[in-house]
C-alpha positions in Angstrom: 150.1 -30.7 350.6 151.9 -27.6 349.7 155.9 -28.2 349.1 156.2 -24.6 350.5 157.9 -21.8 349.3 160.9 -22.4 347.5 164.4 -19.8 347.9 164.3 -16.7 345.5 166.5 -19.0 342.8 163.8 -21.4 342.8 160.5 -19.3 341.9 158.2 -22.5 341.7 155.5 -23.9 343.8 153.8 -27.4 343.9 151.4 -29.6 345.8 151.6 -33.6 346.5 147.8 -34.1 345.1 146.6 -38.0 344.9 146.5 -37.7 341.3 150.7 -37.1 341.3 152.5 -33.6 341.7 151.2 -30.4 340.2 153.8 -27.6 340.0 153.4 -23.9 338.4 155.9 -20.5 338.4 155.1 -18.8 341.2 156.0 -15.9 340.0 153.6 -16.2 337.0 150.2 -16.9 339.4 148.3 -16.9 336.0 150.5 -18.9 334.0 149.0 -23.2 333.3 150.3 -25.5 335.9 151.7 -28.8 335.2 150.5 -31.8 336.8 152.4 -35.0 336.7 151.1 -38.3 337.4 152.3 -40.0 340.4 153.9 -42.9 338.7 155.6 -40.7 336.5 156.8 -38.6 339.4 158.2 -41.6 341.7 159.7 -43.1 338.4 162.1 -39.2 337.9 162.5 -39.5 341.8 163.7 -43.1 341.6 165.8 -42.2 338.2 167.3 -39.1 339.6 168.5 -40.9 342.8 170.6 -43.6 340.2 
């Protein structure tokens, strides 16, 4: 599931995959993507919400 696209200040995409989030520059198409586990990711949602 595609986040969708972000406001021109925030040039990033990313997708909700099983495996956790996966995020990349969208403005660099060719650049590496990052992926982060889903544990990992609900653990900065939960920490960022403190």
């Amino acid at each position: 599931m595609s986040v969708g696209p972000q406001p021109e200040s925030e040039p990033s995409w990313s997708a909700l995959l099983p495996e956790g989030l996966r995020m990349r520059d969208s403005k660099a198409p060719g650049y590496p993507s990052l992926t982060v586990s889903a544990s990992a990711w609900a653990w900065f949602v939960d920490a960022s919400r403190r």
